[in-house]
ROSE-4610 file (N, C-alpha, C; in Angstrom, 1 decimal, always signed):
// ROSE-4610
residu = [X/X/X/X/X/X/X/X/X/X/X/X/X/X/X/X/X/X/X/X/X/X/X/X/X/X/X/X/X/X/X/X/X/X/X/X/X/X/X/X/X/X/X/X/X/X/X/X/X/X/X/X/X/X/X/X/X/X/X/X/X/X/X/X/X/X/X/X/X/X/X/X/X/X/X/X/X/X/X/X/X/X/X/X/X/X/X/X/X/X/X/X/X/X/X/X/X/X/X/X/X/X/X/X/X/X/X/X/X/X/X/X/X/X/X/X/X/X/X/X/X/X/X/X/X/X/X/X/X/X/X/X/X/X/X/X/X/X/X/X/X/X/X/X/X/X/X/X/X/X/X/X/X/X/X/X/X/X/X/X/X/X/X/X/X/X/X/X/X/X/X/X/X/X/X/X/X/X/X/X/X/X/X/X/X/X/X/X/X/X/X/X/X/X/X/X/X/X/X/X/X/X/X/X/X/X/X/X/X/X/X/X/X/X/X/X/X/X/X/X/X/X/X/X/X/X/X/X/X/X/X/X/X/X/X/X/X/X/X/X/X/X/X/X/X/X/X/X/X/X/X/X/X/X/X/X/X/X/X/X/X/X/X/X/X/X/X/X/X/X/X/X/X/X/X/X/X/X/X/X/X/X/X/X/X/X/X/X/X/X/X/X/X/X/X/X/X/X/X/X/X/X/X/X/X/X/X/X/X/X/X/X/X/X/X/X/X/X/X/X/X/X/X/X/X/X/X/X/X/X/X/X/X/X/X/X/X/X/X/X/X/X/X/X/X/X/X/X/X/X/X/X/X/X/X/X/X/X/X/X/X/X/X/X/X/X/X/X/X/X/X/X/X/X/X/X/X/X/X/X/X/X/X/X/X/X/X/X/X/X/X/X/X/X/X/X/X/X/X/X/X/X/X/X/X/X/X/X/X/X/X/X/X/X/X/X/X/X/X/X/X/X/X/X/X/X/X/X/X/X/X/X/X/X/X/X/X/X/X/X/X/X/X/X/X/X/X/X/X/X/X/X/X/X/X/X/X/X/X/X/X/X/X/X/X/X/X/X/X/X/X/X/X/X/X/X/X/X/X/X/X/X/X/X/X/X/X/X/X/X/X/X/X/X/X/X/X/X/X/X/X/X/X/X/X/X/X/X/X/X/X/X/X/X/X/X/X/X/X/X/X/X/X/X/X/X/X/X/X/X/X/X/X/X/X/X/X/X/X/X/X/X/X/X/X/X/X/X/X/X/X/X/X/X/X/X/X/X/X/X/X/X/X/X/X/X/X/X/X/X/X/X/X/X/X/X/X/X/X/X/X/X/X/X/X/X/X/X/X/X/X/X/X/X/X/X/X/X/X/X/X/X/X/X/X/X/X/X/X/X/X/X/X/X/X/X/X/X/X/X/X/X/X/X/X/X/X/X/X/X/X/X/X]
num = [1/1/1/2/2/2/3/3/3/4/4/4/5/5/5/6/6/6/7/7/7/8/8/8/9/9/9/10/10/10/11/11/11/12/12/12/13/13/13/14/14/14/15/15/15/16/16/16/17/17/17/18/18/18/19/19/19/20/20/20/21/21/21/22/22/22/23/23/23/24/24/24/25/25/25/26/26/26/27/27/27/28/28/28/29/29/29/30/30/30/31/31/31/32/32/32/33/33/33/34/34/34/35/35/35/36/36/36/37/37/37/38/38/38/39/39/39/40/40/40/41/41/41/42/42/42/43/43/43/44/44/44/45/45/45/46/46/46/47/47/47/48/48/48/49/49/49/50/50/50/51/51/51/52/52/52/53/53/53/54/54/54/55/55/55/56/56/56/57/57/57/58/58/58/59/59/59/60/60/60/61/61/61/62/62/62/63/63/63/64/64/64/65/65/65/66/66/66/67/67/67/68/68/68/69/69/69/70/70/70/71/71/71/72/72/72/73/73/73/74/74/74/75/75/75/76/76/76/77/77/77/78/78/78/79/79/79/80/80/80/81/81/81/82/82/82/83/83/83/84/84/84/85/85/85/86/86/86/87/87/87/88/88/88/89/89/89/90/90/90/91/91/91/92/92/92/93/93/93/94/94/94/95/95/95/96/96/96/97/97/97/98/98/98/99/99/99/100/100/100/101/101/101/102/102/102/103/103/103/104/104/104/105/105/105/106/106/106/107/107/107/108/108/108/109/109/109/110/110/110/111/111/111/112/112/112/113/113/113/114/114/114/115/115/115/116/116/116/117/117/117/118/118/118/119/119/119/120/120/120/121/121/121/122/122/122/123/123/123/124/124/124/125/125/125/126/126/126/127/127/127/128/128/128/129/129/129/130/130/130/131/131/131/132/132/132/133/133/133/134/134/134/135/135/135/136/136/136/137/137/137/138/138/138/139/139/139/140/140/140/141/141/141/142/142/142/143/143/143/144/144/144/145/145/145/146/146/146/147/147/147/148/148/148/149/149/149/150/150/150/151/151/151/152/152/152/153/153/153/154/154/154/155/155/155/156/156/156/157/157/157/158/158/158/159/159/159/160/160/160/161/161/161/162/162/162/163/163/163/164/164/164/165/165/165/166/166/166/167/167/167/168/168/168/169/169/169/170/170/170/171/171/171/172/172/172/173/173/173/174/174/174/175/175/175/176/176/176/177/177/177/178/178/178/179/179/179/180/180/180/181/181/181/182/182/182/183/183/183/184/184/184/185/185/185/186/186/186/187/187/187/188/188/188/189/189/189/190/190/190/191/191/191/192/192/192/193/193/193/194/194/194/195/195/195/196/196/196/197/197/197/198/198/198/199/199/199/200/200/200/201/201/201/202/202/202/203/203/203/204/204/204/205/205/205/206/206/206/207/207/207/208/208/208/209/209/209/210/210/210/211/211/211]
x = [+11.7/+11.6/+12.5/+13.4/+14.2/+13.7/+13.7/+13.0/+14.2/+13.6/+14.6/+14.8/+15.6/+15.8/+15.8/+15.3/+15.7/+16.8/+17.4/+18.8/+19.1/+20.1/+20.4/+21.1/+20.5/+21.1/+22.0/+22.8/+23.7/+22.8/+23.6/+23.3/+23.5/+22.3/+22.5/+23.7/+24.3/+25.1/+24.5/+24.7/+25.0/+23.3/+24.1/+22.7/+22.7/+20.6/+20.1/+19.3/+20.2/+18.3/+17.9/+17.3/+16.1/+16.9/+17.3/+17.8/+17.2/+17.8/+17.5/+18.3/+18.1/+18.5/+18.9/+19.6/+19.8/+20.4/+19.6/+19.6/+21.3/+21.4/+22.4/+21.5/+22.3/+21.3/+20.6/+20.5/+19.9/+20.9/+20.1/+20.8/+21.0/+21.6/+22.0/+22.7/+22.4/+22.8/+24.1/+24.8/+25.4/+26.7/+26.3/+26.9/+27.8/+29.3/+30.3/+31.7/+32.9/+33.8/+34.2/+34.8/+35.8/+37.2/+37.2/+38.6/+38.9/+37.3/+37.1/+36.7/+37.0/+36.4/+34.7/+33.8/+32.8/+32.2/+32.9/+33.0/+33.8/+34.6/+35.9/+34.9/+35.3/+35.5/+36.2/+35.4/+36.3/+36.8/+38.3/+39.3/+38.8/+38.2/+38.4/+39.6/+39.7/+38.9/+38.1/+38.3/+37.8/+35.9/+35.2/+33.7/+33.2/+33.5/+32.8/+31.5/+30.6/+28.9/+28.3/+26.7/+25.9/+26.1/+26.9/+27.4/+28.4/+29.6/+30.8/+31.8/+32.7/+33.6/+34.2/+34.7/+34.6/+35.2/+35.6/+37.0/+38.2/+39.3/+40.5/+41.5/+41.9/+41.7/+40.6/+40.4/+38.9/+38.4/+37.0/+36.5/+36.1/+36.6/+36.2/+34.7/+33.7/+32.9/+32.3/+30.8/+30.4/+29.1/+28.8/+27.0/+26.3/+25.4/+24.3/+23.2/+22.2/+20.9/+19.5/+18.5/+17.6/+17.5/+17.9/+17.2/+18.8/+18.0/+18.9/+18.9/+17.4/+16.8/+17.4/+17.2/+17.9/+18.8/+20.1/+21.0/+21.8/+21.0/+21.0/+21.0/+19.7/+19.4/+20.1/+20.9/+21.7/+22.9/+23.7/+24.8/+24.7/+24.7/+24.5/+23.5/+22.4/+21.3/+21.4/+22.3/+22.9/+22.6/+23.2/+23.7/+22.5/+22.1/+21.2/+19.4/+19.9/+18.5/+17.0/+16.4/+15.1/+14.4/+14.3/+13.6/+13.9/+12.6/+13.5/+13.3/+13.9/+15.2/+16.4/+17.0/+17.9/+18.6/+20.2/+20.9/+21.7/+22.4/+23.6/+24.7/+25.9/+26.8/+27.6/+28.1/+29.1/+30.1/+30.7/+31.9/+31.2/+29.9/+29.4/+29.2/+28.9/+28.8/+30.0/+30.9/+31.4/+32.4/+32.5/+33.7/+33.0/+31.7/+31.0/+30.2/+30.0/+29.3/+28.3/+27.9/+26.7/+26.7/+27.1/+26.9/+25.9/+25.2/+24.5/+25.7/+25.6/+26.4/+25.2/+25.3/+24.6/+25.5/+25.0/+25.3/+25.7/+26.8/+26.9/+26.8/+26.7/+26.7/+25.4/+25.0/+24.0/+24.8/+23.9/+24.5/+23.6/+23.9/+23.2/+23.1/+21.8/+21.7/+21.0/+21.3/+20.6/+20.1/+18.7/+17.7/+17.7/+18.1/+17.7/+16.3/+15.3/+14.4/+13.0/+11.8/+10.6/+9.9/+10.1/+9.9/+11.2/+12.3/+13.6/+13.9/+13.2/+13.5/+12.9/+11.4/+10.7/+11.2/+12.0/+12.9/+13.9/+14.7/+15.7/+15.6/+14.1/+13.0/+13.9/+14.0/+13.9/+13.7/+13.6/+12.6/+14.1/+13.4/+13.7/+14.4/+13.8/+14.8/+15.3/+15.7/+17.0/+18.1/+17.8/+18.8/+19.2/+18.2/+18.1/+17.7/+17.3/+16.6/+17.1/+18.4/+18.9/+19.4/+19.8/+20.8/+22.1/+23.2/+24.4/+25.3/+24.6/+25.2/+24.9/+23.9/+24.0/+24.8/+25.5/+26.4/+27.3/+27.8/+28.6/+28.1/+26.7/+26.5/+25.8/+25.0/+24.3/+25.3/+26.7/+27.6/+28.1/+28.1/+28.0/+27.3/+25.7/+24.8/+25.7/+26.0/+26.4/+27.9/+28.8/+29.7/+29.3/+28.4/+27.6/+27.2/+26.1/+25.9/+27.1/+27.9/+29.3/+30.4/+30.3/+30.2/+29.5/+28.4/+27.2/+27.7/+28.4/+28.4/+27.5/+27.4/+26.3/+27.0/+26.8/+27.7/+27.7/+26.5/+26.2/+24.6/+24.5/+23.0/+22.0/+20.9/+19.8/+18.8/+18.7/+17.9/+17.4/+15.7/+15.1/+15.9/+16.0/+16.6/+16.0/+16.8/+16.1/+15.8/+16.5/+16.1/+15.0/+14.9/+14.1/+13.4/+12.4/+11.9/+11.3/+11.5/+10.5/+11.5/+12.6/+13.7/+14.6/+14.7/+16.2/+17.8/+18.7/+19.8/+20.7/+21.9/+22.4/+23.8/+24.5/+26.2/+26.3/+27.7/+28.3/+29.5/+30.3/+31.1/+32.4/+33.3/+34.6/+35.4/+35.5/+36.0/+35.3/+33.9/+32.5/+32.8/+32.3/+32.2/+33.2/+34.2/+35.0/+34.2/+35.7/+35.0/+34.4/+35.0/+34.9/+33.1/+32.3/+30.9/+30.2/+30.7/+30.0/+30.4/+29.6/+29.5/+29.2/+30.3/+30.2/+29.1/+28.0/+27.6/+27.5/+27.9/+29.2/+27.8/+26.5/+25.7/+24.7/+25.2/+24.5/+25.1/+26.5/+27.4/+27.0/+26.8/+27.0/+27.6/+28.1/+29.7/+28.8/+28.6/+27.9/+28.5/+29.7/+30.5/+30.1/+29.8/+29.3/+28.2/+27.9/+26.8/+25.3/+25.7/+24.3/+24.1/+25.2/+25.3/+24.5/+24.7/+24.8/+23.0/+22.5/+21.3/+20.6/+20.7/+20.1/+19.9/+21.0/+21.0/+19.7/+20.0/+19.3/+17.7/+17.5/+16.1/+15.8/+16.3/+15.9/+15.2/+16.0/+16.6/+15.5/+15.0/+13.6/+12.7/+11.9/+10.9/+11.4/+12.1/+12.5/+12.8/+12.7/+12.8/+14.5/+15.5/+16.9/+17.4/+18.0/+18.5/+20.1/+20.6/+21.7/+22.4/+23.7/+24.3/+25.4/+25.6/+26.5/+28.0/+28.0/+29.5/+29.5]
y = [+160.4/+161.9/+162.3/+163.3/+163.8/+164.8/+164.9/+165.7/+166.9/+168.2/+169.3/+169.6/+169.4/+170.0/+171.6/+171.8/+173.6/+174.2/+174.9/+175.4/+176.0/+175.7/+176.4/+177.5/+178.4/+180.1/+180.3/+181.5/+181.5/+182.0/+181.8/+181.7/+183.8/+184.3/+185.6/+186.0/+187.1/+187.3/+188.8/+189.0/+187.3/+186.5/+185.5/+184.2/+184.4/+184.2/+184.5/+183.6/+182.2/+181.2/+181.4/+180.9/+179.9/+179.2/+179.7/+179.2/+178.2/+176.7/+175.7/+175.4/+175.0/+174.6/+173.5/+172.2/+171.0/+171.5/+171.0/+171.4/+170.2/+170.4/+169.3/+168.3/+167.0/+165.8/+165.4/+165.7/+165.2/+163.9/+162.9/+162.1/+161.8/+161.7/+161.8/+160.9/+160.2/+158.8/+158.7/+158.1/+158.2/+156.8/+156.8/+155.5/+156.0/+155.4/+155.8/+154.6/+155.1/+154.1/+154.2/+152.3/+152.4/+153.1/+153.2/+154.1/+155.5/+155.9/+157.0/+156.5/+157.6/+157.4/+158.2/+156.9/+157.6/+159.4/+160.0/+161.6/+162.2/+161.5/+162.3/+163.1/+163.9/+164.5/+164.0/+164.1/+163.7/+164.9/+164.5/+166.3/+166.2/+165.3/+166.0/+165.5/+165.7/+166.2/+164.6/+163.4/+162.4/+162.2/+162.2/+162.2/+163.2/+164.3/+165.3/+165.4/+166.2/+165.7/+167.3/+166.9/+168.3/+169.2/+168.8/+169.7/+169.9/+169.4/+169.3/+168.5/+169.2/+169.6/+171.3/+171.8/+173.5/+173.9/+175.3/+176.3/+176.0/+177.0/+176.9/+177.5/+176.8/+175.3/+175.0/+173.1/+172.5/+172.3/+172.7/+172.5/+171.0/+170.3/+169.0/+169.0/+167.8/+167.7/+165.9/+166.3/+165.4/+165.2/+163.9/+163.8/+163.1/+163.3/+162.9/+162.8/+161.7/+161.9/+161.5/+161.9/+162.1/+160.5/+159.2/+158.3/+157.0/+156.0/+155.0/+154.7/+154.6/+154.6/+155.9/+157.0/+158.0/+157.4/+157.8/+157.6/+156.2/+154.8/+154.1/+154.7/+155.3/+155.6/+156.7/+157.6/+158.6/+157.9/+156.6/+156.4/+154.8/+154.2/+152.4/+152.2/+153.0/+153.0/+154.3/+154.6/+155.9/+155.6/+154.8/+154.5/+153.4/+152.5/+151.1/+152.1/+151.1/+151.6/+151.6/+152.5/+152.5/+150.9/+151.0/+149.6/+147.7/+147.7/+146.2/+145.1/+143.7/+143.3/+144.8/+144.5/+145.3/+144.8/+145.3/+144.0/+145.4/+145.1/+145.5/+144.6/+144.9/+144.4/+144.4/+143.3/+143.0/+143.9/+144.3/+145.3/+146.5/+147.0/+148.4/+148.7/+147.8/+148.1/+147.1/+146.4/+145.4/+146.2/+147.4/+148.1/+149.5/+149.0/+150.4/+150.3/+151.3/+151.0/+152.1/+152.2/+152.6/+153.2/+154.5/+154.9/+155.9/+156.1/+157.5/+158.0/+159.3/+161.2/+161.6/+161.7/+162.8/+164.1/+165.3/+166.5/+166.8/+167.7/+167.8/+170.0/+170.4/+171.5/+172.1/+173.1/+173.4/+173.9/+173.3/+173.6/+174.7/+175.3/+176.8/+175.7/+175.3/+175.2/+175.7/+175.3/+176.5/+175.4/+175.9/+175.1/+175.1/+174.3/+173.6/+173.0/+173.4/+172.0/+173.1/+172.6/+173.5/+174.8/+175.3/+176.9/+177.4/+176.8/+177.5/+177.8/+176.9/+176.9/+178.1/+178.3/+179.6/+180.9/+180.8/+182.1/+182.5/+181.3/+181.3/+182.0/+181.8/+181.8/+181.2/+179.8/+178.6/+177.5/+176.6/+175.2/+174.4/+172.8/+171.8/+171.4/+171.2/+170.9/+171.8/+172.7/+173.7/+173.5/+173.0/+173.2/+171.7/+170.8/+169.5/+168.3/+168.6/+167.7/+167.8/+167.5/+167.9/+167.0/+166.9/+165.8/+166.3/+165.4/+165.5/+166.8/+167.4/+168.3/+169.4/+169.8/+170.9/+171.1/+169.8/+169.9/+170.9/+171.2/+172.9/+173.9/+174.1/+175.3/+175.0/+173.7/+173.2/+173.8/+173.4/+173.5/+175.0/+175.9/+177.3/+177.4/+177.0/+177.5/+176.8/+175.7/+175.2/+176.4/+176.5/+177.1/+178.8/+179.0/+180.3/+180.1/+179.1/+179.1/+178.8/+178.4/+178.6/+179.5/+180.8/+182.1/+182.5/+182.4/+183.4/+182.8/+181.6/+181.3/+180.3/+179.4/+178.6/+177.0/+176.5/+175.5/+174.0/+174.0/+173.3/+173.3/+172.5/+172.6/+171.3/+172.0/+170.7/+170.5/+169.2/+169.3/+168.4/+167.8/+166.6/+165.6/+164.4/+163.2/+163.1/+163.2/+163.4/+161.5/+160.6/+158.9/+158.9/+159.7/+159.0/+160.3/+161.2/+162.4/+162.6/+161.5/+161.5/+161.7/+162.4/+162.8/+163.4/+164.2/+165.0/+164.7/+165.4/+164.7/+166.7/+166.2/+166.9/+167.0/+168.5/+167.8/+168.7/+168.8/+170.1/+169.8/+171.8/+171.7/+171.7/+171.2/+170.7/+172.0/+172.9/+174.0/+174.8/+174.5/+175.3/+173.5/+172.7/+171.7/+170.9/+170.6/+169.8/+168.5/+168.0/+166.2/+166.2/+166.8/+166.6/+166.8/+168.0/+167.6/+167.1/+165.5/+165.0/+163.5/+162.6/+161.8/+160.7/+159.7/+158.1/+157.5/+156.9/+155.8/+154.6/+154.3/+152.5/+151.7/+151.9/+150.7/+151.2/+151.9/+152.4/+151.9/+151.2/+151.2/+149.6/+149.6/+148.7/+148.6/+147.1/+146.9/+145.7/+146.5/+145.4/+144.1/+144.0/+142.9/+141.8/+142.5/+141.1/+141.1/+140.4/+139.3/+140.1/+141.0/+142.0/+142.8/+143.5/+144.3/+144.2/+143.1/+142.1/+141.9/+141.6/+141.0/+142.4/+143.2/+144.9/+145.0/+145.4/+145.5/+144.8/+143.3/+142.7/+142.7/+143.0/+143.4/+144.7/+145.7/+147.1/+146.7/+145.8/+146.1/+145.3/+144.4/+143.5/+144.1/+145.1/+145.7/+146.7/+147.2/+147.9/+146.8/+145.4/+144.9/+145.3/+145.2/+145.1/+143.8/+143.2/+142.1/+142.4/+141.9/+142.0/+141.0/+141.2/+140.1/+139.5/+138.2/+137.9/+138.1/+137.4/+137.3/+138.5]
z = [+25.4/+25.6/+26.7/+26.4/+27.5/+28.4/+29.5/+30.7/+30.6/+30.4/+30.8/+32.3/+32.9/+34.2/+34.3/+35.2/+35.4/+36.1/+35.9/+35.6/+36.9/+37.9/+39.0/+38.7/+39.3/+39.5/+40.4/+40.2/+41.2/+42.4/+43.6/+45.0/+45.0/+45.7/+46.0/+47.2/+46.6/+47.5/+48.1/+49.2/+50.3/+50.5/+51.0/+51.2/+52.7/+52.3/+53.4/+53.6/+54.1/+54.6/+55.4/+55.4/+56.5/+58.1/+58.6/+60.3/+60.8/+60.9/+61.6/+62.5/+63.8/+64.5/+65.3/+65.0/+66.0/+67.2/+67.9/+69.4/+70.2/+71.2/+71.6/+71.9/+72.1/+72.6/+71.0/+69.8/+69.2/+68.2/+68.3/+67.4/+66.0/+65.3/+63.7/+63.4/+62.3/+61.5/+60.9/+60.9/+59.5/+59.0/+57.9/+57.1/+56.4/+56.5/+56.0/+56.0/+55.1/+55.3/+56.1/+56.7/+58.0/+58.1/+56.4/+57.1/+57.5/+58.1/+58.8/+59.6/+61.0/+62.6/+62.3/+62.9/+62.8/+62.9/+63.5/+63.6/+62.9/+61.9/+61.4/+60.3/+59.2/+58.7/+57.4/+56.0/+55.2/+54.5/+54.3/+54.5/+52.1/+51.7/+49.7/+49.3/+48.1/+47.5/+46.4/+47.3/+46.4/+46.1/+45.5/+45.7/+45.9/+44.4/+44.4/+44.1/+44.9/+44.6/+44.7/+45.1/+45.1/+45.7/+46.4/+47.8/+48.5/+48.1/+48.3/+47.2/+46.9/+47.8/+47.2/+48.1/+47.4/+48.6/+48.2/+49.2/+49.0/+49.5/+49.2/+50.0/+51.1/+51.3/+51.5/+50.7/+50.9/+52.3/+52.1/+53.3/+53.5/+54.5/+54.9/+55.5/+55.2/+55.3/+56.1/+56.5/+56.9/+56.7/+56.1/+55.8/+57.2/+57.4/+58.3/+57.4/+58.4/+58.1/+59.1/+59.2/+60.7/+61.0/+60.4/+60.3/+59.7/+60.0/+59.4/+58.2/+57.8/+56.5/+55.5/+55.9/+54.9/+54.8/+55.3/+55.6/+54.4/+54.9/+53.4/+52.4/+52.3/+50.9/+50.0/+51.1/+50.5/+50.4/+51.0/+50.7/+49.6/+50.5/+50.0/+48.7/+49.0/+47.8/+46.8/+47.0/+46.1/+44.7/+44.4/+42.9/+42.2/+43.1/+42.8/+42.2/+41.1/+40.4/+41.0/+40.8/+41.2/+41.2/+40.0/+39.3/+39.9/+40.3/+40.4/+39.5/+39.0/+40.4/+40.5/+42.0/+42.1/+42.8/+42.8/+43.4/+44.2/+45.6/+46.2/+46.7/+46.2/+45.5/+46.8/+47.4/+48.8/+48.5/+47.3/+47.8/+47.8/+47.6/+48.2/+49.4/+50.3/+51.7/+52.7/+51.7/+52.8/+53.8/+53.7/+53.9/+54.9/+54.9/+55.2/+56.9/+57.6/+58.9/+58.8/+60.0/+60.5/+62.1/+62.2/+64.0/+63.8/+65.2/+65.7/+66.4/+66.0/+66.6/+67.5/+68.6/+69.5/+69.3/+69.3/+68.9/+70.6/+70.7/+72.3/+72.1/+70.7/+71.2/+69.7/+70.4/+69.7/+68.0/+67.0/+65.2/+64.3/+63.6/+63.0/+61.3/+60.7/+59.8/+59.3/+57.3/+56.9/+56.1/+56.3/+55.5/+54.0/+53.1/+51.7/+52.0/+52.2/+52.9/+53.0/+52.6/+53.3/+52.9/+53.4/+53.4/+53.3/+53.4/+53.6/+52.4/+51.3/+49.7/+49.1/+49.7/+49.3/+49.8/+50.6/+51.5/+50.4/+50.1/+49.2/+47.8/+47.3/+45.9/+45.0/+44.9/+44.5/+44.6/+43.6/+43.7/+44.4/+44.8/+45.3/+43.5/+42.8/+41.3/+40.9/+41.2/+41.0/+41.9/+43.1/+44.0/+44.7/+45.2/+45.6/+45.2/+44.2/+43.0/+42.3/+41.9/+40.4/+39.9/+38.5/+38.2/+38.0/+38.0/+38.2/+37.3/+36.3/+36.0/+36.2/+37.2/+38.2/+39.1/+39.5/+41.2/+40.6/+39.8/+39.9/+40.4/+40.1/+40.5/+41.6/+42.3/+43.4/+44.6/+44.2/+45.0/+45.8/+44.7/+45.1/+46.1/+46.0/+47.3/+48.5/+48.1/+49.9/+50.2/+49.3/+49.4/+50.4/+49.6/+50.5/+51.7/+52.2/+53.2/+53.8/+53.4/+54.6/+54.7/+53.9/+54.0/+54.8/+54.5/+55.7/+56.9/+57.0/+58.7/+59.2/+58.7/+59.3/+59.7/+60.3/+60.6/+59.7/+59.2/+57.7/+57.0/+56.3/+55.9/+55.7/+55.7/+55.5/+54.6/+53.6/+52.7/+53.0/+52.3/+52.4/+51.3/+51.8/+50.9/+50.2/+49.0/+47.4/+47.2/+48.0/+47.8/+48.7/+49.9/+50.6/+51.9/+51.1/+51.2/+52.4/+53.2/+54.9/+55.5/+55.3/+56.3/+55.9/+56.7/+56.3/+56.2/+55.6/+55.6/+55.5/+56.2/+56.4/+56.0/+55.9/+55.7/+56.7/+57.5/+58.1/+57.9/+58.1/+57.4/+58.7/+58.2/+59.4/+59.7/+58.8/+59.8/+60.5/+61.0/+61.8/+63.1/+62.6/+64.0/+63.9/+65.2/+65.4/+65.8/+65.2/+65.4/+67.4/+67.9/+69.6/+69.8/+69.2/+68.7/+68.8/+68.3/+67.7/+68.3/+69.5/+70.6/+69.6/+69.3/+68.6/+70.2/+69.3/+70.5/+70.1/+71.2/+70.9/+70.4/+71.2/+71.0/+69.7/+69.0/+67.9/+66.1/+66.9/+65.5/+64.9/+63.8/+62.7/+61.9/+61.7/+60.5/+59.6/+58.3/+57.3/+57.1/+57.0/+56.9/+58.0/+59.2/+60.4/+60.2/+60.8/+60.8/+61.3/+62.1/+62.9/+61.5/+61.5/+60.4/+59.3/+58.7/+57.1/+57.3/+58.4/+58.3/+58.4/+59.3/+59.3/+58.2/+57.0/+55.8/+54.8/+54.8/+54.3/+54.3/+55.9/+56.4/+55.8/+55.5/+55.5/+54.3/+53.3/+51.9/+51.2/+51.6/+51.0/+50.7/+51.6/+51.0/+49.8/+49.5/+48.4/+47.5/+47.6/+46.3/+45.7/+46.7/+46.3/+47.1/+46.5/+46.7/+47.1/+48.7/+49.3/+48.7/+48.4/+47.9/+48.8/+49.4/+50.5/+50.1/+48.7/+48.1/+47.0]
């Protein structure tokens, strides 16, 4: 039996969320390739998703998430099946790290997340919950909130719902921002790294693969 999803509407113009605030000093996750600097900014248009990529010129973007665990789960455990056994595959993470961003100046987000959804008046599966042939129109809302001005936005992780995950957008925050901390960074491919991984990854019943 096929599950109908419910149909994302266009985003009201103009959009008015929900105002959240990361304060400076807060720290935020995020797992990405090395062949970005932990703070860079990916300029598009490769890996188009729920929420990026859109404008013209494209707005570069950047995911965060409150946790390390999100963070996994929105990138590395992205694609790996619910169900186990479940395997992750050495060339999905062998290329991939891990730093905390301390925020050095206060960020204007707009809540996808909470009550910010009921402000919005729509659901979490119209807008955050969706499957992959909504990100057309998923994408509009983010596109708006960055019209209204907001420096990016925040939804609960649809893999891993006890934390939020964030993107902001690169022509609102420069990389300068956003504080790499040396003693926060992980490289899967070594050996601290590899075993972090492996540890996270057992209780979910996914099996790290070395080779």
């Amino acid at each position: 039996m096929t599950v109908a999803w419910p149909a994302t509407p266009e985003p009201p113009n103009p959009l008015e969320p929900r105002l959240g605030i990361l304060a400076p000093g807060t720290v935020l996750q995020r797992i990405h390739s090395n062949q970005f600097r932990s703070n860079q900014f990916n300029p598009g248009p490769r890996g188009v998703g729920r929420v990026h990529f859109f404008g013209d010129p494209m707005v570069p973007v950047l995911y965060l998430a409150e946790t390390r665990e999100a963070a996994l789960a929105e990138t590395l455990l992205h694609d790996v099946p619910i169900r186990a056994p479940a395997t992750l595959p050495r060339s999905i993470y062998a290329n991939s790290v891990l730093a905390g961003l301390k925020l050095k100046r206060q960020l204007r987000i707009a809540e996808f997340f909470g009550l910010g959804l009921r402000a919005l008046g729509i659901e979490a599966t119209q807008l955050t919950d969706t499957p992959m042939e909504n990100y057309p129109q998923t994408r509009k809302w983010a596109h708006a909130a960055h019209t209204a001005g907001f420096d990016g936005i925040g939804w609960m992780s649809k893999r891993d719902n006890s934390a939020r995950a964030y993107m902001l957008f690169g022509d609102k925050v420069q990389e300068d921002f956003l504080e790499v901390l040396p003693e926060s960074g992980l490289a899967f491919a070594a050996a601290e790294g590899f075993s972090w991984l492996v540890i996270t990854c057992a209780p979910l019943k996914v099996d790290v693969l070395a080779r």
